[in-house]
N, C-alpha and C positions, 0 to 999 in steps of 0.2 A: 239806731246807731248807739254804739255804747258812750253813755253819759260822761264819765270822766274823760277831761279833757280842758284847756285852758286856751283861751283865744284873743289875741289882741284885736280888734281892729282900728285902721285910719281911714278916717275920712278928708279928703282933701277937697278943695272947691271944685264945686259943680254943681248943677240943677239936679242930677241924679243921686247927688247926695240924699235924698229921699227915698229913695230905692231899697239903701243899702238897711233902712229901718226892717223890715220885713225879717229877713236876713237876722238880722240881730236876735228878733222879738223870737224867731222861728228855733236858733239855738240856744238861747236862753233857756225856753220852755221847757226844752228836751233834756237841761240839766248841764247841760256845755256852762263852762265860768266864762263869763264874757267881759272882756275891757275896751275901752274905745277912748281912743284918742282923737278928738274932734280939732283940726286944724283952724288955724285966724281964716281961710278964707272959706274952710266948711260953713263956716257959724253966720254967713251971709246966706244961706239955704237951708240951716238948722240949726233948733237951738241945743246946748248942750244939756240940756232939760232932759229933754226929746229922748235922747241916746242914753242919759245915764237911767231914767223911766226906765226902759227897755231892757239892758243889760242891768238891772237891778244892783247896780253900784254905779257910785258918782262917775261921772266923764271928766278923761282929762283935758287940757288947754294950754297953751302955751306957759299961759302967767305960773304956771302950776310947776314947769320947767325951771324958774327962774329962782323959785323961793329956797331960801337957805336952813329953814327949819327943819328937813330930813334928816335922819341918820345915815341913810344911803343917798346918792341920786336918783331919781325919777327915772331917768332913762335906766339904769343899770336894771332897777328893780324892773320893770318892766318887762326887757330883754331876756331877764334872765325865767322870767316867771311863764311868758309866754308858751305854750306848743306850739302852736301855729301863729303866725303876723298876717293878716287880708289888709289889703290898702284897695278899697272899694268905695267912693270910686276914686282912680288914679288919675291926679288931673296929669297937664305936659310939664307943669313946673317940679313936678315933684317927681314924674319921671325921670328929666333930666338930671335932681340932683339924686336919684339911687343909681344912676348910669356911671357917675364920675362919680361917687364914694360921697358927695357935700353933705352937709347935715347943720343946719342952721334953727332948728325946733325941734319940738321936742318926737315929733313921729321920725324924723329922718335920722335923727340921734338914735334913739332907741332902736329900729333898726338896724343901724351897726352895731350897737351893742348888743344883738343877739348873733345867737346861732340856728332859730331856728326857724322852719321853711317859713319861706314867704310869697304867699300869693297875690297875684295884681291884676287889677281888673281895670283898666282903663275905659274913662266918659267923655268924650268933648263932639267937638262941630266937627263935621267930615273933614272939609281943608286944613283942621290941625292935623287931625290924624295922620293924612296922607304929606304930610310936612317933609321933606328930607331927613331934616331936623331931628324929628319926633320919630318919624321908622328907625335913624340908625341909634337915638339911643333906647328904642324897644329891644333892637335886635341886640344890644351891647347889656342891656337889663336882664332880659331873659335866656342871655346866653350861660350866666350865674349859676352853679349847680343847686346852690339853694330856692332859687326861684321856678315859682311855677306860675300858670299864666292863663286865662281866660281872655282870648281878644274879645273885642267890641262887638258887637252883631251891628246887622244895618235895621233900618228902618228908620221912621217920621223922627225928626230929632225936635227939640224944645225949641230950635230955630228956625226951626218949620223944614229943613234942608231934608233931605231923603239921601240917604246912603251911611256908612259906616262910621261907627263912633256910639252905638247905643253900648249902658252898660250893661253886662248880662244877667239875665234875669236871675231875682234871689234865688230860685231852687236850686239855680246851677252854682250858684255862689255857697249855697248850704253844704249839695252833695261835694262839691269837692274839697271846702273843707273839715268836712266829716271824713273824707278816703285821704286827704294828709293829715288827722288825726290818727288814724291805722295805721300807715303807712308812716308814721315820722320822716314822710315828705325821700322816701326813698321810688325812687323807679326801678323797681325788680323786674319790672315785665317789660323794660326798655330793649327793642329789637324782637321781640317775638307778634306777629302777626295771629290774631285772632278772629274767626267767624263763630259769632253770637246769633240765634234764630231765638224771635220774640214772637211770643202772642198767637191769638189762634189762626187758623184756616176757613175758608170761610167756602163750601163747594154748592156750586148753585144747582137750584132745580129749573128757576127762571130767569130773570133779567131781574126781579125784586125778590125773592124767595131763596133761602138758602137751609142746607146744616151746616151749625155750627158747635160750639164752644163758649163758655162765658170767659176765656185769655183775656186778660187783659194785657198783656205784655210788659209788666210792671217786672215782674224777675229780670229776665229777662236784657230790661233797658236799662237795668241797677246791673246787672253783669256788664255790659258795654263799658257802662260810665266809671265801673270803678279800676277796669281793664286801663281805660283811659288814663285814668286821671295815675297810675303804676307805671305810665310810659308805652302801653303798648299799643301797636298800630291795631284798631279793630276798626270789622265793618259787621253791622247790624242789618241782618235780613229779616224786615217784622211785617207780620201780618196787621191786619186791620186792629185801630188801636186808638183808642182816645187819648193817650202819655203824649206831653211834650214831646217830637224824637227831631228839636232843634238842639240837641246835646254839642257842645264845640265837642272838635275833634273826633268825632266820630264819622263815619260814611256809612250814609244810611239806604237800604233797598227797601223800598214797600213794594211788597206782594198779597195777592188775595188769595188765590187757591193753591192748595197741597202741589201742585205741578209747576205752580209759574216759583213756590219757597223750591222747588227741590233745583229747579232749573235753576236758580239764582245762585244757593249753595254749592251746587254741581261745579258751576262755573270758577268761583273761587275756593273752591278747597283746594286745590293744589298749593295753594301759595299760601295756605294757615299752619299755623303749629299747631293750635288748638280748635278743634272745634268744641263749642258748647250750644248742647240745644236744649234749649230752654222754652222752645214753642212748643204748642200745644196742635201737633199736626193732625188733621181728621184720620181717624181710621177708615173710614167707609164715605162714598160720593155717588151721588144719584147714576145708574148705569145712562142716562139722557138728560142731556140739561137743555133749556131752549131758552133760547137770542134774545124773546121777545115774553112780555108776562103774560101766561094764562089763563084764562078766564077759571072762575072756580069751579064752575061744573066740567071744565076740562082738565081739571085736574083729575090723577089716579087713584084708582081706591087704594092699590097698592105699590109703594117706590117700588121698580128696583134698584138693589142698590151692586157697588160695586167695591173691591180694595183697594185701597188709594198704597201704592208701593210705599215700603218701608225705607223712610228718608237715610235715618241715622243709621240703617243699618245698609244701606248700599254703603256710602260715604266710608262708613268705619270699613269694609272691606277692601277698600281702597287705598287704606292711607298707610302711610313708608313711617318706617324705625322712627322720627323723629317726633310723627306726630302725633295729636292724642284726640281721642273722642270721649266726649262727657254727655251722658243721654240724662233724663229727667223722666221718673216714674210721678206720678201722681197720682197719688191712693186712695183709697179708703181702709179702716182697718187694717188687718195686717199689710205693714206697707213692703216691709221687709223682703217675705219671700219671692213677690212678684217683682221687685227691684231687682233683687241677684238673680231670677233666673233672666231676668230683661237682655239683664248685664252680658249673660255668659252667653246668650243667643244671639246677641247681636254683634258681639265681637266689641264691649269697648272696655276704656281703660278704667272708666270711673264711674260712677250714677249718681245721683242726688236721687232720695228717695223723699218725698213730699207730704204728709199727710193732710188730705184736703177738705178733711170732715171735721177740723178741728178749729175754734173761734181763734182768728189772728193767723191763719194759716192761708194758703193756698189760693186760687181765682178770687182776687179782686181785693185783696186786704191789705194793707199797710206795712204788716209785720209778717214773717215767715217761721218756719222751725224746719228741718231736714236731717236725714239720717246718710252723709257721703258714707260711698263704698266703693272702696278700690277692686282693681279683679283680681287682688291676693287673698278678698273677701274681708279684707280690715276694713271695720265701723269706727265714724267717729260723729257723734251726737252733735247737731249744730241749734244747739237752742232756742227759744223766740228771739225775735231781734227785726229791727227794720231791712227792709230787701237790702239795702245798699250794704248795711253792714252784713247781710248773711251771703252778701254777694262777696266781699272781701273774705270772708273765711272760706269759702267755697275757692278763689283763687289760692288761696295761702295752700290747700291743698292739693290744689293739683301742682302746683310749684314743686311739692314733693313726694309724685306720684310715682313706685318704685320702677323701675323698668326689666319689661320681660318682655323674653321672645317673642 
């Protein structure tokens, strides 16, 4: 993700105020400016040590509000300076006063003294959550156009209680405020429905035995997430895959073979505006597979094998004026010419062209590089960069993909 960028965060009391360290240390590294504002009742779960270590400048604290020795205020400077505001984790008390505007310290002050996006990640015991209380002023908090929002997952809480209220894990707290650093917390992609295909296929010869792909499904799951977190409704159809794909906000289909992704896409393209396939579909699948594992001298000297139909290009023949299909070339060497003709055979609007012989590029790596191309045959270079972020330039242009016949 690109490095410039300025990030406040607050932490307010809770046991998961621990959490939020990870988080920190993870944007720090990456070159993100990081500030944190650590609340009177954080500092019962952390010290401001802890946080200022991490974000590599001092933490603030209340008493730090108070003093008169500024040229500016604390809160103003703050506000003004931030990109982004994370309040991770968000307890109920501090909910309640960004629901009704209160501001009595210095994190809730300085919040109203910005303008810009703010993300909230709420931590507590399940019976807070589920409070009256507590839902209508989430729902009165996040209904704010500046706010964006990560609910709570479930699982074992610090009170030993089982159900909703965990906070969301750091990644998810990284990737999404890395996509409203891009984004200056704007939802461009709010109302458009997207089907995203991650990761490979996997077509069996036996019950243990397969061809496959080395997909990881990491493009892919950085397309969803940042689809997401721009507003738009997506669902991720991904094949076998080690990636977290507990992403909020997303709906997710796991499939294993080239027939059970095509059936699953099949089913929902009609109701996408976008497709993007980003998975790595088998070409070729054993012409017989069997239920049960072979013994190795029962094995054949030689597969047959068979064509596994071409997904993206049934689909893209399919699809009405409004919609778009985006396929993904992955290459070696020349990537180019095997992309455009991809493009122009199979009927689609866009390609990502991949090079996968290259360090930092392609199956299994951190970082990506791609060469998009429209079917007007315009190139535009998308440079190394982590997925998430070469996932948002890859939206940014099909947002302004021309439209032809």
């Amino acid at each position: 993700m690109t490095a410039a960028g300025r990030v406040l965060v607050g932490i307010a009391g809770g046991i998961a105020a621990y959490k939020v360290c990870e988080a920190i240390s993870t944007l720090a590294k990456s070159g993100v400016e990081v500030r944190a504002i650590v609340t009177d009742g954080a500092q019962r779960f952390i010290t401001p040590l802890t946080i200022a270590t991490l974000c590599r400048h001092p933490a603030y604290v209340d008493r730090d509000f108070w003093q008169a020795d500024r040229a500016r205020p604390l809160h103003i400077e703050l506000g003004e300076w931030a990109d982004v505001i994370a309040i991770a984790p968000l307890s109920a008390n501090t909910l309640a006063k960004l629901a009704y505007g209160l501001a009595d310290d210095l994190l809730t002050n300085t919040v109203l003294a910005s303008t810009a996006p703010l993300l909230l990640a709420p931590a507590m015991n399940t019976d807070m959550w589920e409070q009256e209380t507590v839902r209508r002023n989430w729902r009165i908090a996040t209904d704010l156009e500046r706010v964006h929002a990560i609910a709570p997952g479930s699982g074992r809480l610090a009170c030993d209680r089982v159900g909703a209220g965990r906070l969301a894990e750091p990644q998810h707290l990284v990737s999404q405020i890395r996509s409203l650093l891009h984004s200056g917390g704007q939802r461009d992609l709010a109302g458009k429905n997207l089907l995203v295909s991650a990761g490979g296929t996997r077509e069996a010869i036996d019950s243990v035995r397969f061809i496959g792909n080395p997909s990881t499904g990491r493009m892919g799951v950085a397309l969803a997430q940042a689809a997401a977190h721009r507003g738009a409704n997506v669902t991720l159809v991904c094949g076998p895959t080690e990636v977290d794909l507990n992403v909020p906000g997303i709906e997710v289909v796991r499939v294993t073979s080239a027939a059970e992704m095509g059936a699953a896409l099949g089913d929902r393209f009609p109701a996408a505006d976008w497709l993007i396939m980003a998975a790595a579909v088998a070409d070729v699948r054993p012409a017989q597979s069997h239920a049960t594992k072979l013994a190795k001298s029962e094995l054949p000297e030689s597969l047959p094998l068979e064509f596994v139909p071409d997904l993206i290009a049934g689909l893209a023949s399919r699809k009405q004026p409004h919609q778009r299909a985006i396929g993904f070339a992955a290459q070696t060497g020349d990537i180019l010419t095997p992309a455009w003709d991809k493009l122009q055979r199979k009927g689609l609007d866009a390609i990502v062209a991949n090079p996968i012989d290259r360090v930092g590029a392609g199956f299994g790596s951190d970082t990506n590089e791609a060469i998009f191309i429209d079917n007007l045959g315009q190139q535009v270079a998308l440079p190394s960069a982590s997925k998430l972020e070469l996932a948002h330039q890859i939206l940014d242009r099909v947002r302004v993909l021309p439209i032809t016949a």
